[in-house]
N, C-alpha and C positions, 0 to 999 in steps of 0.2 A: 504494500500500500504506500510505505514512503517513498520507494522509488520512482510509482507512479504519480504521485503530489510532486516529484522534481520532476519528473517530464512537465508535467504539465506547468509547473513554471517558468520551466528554461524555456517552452516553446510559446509562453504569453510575450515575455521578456526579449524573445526574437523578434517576435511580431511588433513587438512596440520601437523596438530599433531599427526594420523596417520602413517602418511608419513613419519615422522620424525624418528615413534618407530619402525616402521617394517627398514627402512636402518639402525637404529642400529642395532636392534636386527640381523637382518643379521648379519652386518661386526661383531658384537659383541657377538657372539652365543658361538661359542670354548674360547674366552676371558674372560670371566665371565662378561659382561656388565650385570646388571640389568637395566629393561626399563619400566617404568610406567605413564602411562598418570595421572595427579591428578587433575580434573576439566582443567585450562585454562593450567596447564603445565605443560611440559615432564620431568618428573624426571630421570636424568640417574647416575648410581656409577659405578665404575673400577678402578682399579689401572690403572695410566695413561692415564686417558683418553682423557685428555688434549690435551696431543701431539698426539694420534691418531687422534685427528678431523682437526688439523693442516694438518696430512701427508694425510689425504683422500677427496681428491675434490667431490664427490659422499657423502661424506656421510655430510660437511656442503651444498653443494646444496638441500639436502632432502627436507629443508623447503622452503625453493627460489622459487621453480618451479610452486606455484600458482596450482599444478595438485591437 
């Protein structure tokens, strides 16, 4: 049973990192974002991209939404 409660976490915990690189790599396709998942975490580069994730409510909800 607890190994199946870790699958099932590590494959929510994918999904959610997922989630994260496809709303970047959208809002951030014509930007130059780079977007790379590396084991537990999303690696992102751009000039500025600080204040983009400020100005976009979509795109810090990405990981939030548990989907």
């Amino acid at each position: 049973m607890r190994a199946a409660l870790v699958r099932r976490i590590e494959a929510r915990a994918a999904r959610r990192r997922a989630t994260i690189a496809a709303a970047l790599a959208e809002v951030g396709a014509e930007a130059g974002v780079a977007v790379a998942i590396d084991g537990e975490v999303v690696r992102v580069s751009a000039r500025g991209l600080r204040a983009r994730w400020w100005r976009d409510l979509a795109l810090r909800e990405a990981g939030r939404t548990g989907s």
